[in-house]
C-alpha positions as CSV (number, residue, x, y, z in Angstrom):
1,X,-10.3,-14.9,164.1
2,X,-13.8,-14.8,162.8
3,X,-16.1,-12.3,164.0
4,X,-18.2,-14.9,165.4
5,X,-15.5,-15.4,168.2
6,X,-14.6,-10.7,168.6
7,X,-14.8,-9.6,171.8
8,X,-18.4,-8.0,172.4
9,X,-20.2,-11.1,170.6
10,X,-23.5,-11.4,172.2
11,X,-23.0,-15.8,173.2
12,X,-25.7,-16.4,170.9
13,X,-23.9,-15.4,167.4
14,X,-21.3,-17.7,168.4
15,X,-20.8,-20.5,166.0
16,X,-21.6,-23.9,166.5
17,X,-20.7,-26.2,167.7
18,X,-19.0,-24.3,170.8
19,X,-17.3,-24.9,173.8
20,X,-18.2,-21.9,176.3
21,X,-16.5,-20.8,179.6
22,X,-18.0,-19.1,182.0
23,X,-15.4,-17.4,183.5
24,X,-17.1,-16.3,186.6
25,X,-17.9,-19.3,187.5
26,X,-14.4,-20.7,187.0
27,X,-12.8,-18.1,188.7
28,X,-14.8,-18.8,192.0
29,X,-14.0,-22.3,191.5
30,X,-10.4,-21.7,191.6
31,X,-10.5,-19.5,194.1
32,X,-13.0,-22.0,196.6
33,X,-10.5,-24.8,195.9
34,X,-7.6,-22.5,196.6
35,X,-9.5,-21.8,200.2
36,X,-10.0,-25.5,200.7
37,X,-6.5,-26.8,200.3
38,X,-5.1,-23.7,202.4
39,X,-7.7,-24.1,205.1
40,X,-6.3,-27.4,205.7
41,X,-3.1,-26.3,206.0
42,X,-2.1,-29.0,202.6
43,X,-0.8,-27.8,198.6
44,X,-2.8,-28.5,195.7
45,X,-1.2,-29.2,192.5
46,X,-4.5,-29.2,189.8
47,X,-4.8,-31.3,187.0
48,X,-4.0,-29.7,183.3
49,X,-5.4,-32.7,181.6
50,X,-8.8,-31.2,182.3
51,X,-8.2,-27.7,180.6
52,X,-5.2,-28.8,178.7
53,X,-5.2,-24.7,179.3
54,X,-1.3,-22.7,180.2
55,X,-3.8,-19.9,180.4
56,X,-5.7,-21.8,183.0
57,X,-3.0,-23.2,184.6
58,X,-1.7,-19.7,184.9
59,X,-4.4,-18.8,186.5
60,X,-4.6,-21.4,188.8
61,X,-1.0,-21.3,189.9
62,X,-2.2,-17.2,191.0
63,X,-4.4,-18.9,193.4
64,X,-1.7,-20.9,195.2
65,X,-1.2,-23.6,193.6
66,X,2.2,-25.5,194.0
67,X,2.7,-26.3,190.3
68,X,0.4,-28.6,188.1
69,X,-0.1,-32.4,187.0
70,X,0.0,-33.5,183.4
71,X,-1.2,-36.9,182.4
72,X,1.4,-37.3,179.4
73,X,4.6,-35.9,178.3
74,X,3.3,-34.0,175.5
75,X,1.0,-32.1,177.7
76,X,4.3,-30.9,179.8
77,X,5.9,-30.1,176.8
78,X,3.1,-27.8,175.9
79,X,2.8,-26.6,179.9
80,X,7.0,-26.7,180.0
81,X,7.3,-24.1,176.6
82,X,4.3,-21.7,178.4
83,X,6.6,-21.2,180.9
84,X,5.0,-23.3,183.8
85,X,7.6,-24.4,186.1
86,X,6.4,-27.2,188.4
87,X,5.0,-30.2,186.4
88,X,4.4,-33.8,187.8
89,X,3.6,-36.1,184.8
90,X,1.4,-38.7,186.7
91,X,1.7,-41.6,183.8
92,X,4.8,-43.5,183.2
93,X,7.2,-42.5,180.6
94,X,8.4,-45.6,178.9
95,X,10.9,-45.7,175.8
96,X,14.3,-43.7,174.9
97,X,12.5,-41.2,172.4
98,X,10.0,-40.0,175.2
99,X,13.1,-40.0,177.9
100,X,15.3,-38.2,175.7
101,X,11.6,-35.7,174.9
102,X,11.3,-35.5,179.1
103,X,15.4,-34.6,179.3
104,X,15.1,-31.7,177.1
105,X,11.7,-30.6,179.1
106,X,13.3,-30.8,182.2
107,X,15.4,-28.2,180.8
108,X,12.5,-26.1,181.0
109,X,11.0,-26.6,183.8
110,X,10.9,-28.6,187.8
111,X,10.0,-32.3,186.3
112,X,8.8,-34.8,188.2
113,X,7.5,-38.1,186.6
114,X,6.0,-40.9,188.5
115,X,7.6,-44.7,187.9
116,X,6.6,-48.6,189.0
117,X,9.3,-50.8,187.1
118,X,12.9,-51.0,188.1
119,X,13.8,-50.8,184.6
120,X,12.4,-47.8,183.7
121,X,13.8,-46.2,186.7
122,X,17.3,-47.6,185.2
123,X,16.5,-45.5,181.6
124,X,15.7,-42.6,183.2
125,X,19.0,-42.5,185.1
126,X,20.5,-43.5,182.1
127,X,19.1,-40.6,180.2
128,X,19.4,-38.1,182.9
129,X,23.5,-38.7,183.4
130,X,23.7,-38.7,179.8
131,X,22.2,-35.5,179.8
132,X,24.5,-34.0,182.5
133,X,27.1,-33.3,180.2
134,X,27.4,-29.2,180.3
135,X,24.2,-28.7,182.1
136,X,23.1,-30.8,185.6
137,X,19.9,-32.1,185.0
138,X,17.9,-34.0,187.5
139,X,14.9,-36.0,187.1
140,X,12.7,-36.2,190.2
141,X,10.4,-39.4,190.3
142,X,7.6,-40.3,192.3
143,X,6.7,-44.3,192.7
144,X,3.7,-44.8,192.1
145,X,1.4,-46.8,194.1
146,X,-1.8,-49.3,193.4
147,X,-3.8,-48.2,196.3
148,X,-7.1,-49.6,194.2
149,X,-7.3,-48.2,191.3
150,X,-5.8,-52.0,189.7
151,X,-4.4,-49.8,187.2
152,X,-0.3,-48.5,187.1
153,X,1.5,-48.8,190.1
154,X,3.2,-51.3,192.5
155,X,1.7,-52.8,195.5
156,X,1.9,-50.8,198.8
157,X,4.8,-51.9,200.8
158,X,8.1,-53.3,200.3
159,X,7.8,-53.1,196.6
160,X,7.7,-49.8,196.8
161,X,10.3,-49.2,199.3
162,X,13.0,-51.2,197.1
163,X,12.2,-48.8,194.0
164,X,12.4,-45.9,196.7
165,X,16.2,-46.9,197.2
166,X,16.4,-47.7,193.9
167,X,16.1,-44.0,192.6
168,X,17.8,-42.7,196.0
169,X,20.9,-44.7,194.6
170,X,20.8,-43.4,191.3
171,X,22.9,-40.6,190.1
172,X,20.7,-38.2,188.1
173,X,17.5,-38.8,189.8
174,X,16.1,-37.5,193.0
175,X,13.4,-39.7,194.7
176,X,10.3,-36.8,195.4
177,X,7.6,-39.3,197.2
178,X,4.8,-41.5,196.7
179,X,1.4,-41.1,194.4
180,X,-1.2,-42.8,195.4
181,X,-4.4,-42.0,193.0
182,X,-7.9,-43.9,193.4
183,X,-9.8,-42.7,189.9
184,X,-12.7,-45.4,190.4
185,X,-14.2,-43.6,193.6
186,X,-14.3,-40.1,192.6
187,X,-17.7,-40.5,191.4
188,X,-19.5,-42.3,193.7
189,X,-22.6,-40.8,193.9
190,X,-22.8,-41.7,197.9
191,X,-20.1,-39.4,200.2
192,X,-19.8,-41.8,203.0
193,X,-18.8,-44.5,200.5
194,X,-16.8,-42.7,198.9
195,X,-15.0,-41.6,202.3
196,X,-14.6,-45.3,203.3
197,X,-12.8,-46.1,199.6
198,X,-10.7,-42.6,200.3
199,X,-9.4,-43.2,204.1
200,X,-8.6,-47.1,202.8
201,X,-6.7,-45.4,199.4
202,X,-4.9,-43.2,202.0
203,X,-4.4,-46.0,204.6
204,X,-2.6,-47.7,202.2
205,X,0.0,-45.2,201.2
206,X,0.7,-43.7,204.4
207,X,1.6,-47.2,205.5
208,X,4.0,-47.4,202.0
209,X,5.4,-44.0,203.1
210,X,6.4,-45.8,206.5
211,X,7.9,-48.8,204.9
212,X,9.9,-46.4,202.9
213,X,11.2,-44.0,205.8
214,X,12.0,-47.3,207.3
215,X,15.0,-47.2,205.4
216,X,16.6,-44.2,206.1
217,X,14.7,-42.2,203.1
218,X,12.9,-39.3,203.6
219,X,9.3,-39.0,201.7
220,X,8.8,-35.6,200.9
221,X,5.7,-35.6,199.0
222,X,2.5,-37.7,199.6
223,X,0.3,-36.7,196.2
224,X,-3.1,-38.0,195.0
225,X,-7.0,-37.6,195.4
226,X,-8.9,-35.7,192.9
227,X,-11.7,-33.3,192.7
228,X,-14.6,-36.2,194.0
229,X,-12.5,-36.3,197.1
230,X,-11.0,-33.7,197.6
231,X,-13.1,-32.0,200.8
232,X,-12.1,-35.9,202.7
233,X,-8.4,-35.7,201.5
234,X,-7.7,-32.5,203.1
235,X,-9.8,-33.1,205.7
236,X,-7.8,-36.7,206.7
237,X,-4.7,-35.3,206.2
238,X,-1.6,-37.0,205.5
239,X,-1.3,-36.5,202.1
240,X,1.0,-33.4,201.3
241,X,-1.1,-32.4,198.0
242,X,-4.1,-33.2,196.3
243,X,-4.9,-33.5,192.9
244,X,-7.8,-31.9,191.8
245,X,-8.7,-31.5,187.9
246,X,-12.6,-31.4,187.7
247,X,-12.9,-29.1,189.8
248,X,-12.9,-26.3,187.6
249,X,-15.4,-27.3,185.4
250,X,-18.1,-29.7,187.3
251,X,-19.5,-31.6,184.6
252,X,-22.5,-33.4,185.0
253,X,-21.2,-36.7,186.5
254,X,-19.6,-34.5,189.3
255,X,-23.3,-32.5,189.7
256,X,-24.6,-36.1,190.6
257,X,-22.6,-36.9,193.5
258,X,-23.2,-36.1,197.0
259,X,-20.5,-34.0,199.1
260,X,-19.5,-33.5,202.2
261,X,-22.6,-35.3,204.2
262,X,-25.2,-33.7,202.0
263,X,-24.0,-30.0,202.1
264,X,-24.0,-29.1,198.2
265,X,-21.1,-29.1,196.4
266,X,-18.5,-25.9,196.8
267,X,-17.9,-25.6,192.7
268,X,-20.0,-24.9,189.9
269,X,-20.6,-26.2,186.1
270,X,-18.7,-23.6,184.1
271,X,-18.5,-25.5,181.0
272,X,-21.2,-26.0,178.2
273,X,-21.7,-27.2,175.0
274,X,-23.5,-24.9,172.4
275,X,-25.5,-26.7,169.7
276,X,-27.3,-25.0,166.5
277,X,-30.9,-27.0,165.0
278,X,-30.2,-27.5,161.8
279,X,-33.3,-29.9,160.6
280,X,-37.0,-30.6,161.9
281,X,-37.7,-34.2,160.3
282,X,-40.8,-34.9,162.1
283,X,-43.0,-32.9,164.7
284,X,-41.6,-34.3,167.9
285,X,-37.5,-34.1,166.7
286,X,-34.8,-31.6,166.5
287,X,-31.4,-32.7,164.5
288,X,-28.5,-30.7,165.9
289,X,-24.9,-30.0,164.5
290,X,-23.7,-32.0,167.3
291,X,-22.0,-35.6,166.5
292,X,-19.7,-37.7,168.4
293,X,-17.0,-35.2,166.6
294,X,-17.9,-32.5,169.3
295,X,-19.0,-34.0,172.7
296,X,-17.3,-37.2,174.3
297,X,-19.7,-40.0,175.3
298,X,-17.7,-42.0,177.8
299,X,-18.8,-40.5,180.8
300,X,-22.9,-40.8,179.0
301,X,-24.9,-38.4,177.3
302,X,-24.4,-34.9,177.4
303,X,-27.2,-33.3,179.7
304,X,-29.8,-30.5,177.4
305,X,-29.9,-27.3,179.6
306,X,-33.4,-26.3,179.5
307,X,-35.1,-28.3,177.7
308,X,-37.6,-29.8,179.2
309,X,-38.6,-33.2,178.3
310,X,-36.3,-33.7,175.8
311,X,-33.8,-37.0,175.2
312,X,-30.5,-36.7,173.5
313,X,-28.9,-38.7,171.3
314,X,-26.1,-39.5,168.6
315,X,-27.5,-39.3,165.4
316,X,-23.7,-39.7,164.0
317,X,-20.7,-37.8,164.0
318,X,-21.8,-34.8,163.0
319,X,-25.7,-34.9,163.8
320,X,-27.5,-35.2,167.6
321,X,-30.7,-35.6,168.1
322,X,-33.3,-34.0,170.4
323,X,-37.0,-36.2,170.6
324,X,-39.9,-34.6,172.2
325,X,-42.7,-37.0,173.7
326,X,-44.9,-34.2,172.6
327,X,-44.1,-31.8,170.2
328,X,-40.5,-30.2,169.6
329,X,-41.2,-26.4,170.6
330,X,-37.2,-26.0,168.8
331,X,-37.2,-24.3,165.1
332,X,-34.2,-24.3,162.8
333,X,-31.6,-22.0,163.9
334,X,-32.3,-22.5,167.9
335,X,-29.7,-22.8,169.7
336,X,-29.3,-25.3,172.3
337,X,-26.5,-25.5,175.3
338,X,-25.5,-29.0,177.4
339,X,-23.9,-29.9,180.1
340,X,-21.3,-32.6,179.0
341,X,-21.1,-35.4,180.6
342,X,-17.3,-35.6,181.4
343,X,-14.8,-32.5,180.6
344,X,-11.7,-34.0,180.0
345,X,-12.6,-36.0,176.7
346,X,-14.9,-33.1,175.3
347,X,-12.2,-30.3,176.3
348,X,-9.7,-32.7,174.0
349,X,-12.2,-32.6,170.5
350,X,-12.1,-28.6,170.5
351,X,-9.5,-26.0,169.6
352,X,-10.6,-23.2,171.6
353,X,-12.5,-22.1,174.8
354,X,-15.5,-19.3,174.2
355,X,-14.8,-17.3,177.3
356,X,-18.2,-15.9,178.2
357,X,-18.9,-12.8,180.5
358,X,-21.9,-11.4,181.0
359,X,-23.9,-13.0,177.8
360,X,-21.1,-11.8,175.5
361,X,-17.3,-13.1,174.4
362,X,-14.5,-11.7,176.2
363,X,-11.6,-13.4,175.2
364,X,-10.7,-16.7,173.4
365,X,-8.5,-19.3,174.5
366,X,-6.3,-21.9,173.1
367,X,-6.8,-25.7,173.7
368,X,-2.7,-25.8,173.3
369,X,-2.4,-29.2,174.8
370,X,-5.5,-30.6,173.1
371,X,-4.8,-34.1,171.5
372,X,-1.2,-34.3,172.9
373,X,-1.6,-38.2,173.4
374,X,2.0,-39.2,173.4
């Protein structure tokens, strides 16, 4: 490990471009979301894709939670071989090679995988008795269902009951419950909006739950929300576990939305981005070592951390820009830091968390899930 990255580095020898952790801060946001979920008497079961982090999810599983979510198989895999036990892969696995991969992880660990096509229900039981020979395994899935999101999952109701009894019937499964995710709200910026879209999400799969326990099948898990509505989810009740992923890190799209009727939000941004000036082209401009290689732009720009009247922008993939509408007070070797705009993406270009304490490193992390797609 290079000694930019030694335990003891003061933050500001660290080498750019950097992704820094503030470890206080995430450990009180672990702990405040562990205190909300348990004051409502509900589980929580975090995201990984956010920290892509068995460190983190180590962590996080201290705090209470029941186990974690993983948006694709390879990030189980990675969660599965760490040794975390309880994993609920919230995307569809679809085709033999990726059943055979989620056979041999369930070897490893609890496995729980969410479906919406009868047919793919069919391969995993397939799979599953195939697997059986020598060793039981069983495959738990959840149904997924399209509460608003108009992305995966089939429409609340019978559609979802018939799948229910579908995987009930089938040997080497074990139907778990009903998803029920709404990704499009949890960033709207106004809380009672956002409560109206939650309570309508939840209406909807607590009446798919019903239609389901209708015929004779018990629905032990209710799973969904995120970190945007989380404070409403376990306020409501009915769901049995929320789904929070965000919530660790706060990135500025999260530090933009209103919560709880205008009381501020329990978390804190504990993520950065660390950026190096490397040129001064003209009087009012800064050029950075800070592309589209090290800072996702879906969620917008990345946010400059005081800098004061200064605009970012992509100067290509290695090179960001900094313009001044007076004169750039930055010289070459000034280090600026950034909020990013949305965690998830810009956790997935880097290798490594900089764990920062007190001004200086105190440990480095591995990214071990980073860029497991598939």
């Amino acid at each position: 490990m290079s000694t930019e990255y030694q335990t003891g580095v003061p933050v500001g020898h660290v080498a750019t471009p950097a992704l820094l952790l503030d470890l206080d801060a995430l450990e009180r946001n672990i702990a405040r979301m562990a205190e909300l979920a348990s004051g409502a008497g509900i589980a929580y079961r975090p995201h990984a894709k956010s920290h892509k982090s068995p460190v983190i999810a180590r962590m996080q599983l201290a705090a209470g939670a029941a186990g974690v979510c993983c948006a694709k198989l390879g990030e189980a895999e990675v969660m599965a071989a760490a040794g975390i036990g309880d994993i609920l892969i919230t995307s569809p696995v679809i085709g033999a090679g990726k059943i055979e991969r989620l056979v041999q992880t369930a070897r490893r660990a609890a496995i729980a995988v969410v479906a919406d096509d009868a047919g793919n229900i069919d391969d995993l039981a397939r799979a599953a008795q195939d697997a059986n020979v020598g060793r039981d395994v069983v495959i738990e899935v959840v149904i997924e269902v399209d509460v608003g999101q108009g992305r995966c999952g089939v429409a609340p109701g019978p559609a979802a009951a018939e799948l229910a009894e579908r995987i009930a019937a089938a040997p080497g499964l074990r139907f778990r419950g009903l998803q029920g995710y709404q990704g499009l709200i949890q960033m709207t910026p106004d809380f009672a909006a956002r409560r109206d879209a939650s309570l309508d999400a939840l209406d909807r799969l607590l009446e798919t739950a019903e239609q389901v326990r209708g015929r004779g099948i018990e629905v032990a898990v209710l799973t969904g929300g995120g970190t945007g509505t989380s404070v409403i989810d376990a306020a409501r009740g009915g769901l049995t576990e929320i789904q929070p992923g965000g919530y660790i890190f706060m990135d500025s799209r999260y530090g933009g939305i209103e919560w709880d009727d205008g009381n501020p939000t329990p978390f804190e941004k504990s993520l950065t981005l660390r950026a190096t000036v490397i040129s001064r082209p003209a009087a009012n401009r800064a050029i950075l070592d800070m592309g589209y290689k090290a800072v996702s732009s879906d969620g917008g720009l990345p946010v400059p951390i005081e800098a004061p009247g200064a605009t970012f922008g992509f100067a290509g993939e290695e090179h960001g820009e900094l313009t001044y509408e007076g004169a750039c007070p930055l010289e070459i070797g000034d280090a600026v830091a950034f909020w990013p705009s949305h965690c998830d993406t810009t956790v997935n270009l880097y290798d490594r968390y900089v764990c920062i304490r007190g001004g200086a490193v105190e440990a480095v992390w591995e990214i071990a899930a980073r860029g497991r797609v598939q």
